[in-house]
C-alpha positions, 0 to 999 in steps of 0.5 A: 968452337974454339977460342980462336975460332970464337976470336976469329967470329968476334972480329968479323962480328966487329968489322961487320958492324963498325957503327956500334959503340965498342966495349973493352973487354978482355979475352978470357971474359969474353971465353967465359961469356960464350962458354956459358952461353953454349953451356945454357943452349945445350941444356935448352936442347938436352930438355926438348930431348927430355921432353921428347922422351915421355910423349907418347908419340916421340918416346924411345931411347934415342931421345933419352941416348939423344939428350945424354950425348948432348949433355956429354958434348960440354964434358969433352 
């Protein structure tokens, strides 16, 4: 996503959700948050691919390929 798609969300998020207390928080705090939240999931994902890889029943070089591409995708 980008950052003005991550706003756009965010503003939905807020509207869709008036009754919850609001919190002040800046836009380039909230880029860093989601950032490192993708950054943690792609990780997550890359290890199912790693793990993947070494069983038997799933090894090959597309879940190596697999779990490199999705690593890849956070240094475009």
């Amino acid at each position: 996503m980008t950052q003005d798609e991550i706003l756009d969300a965010l503003h939905k998020v807020v509207q869709e959700n008036k009754h919850y207390t609001t919190w002040t928080v800046s836009t380039p705090h909230l880029v860093a948050l989601v950032n490192l939240a993708i950054e943690h999931e792609r990780e997550a994902c890359a290890k199912v691919c790693d793990v993947l890889a070494y069983h038997p029943e799933f090894a090959s070089d597309a879940t190596k390929l697999a779990a490199m591409a999705i690593r890849a995708r956070g240094h475009s």
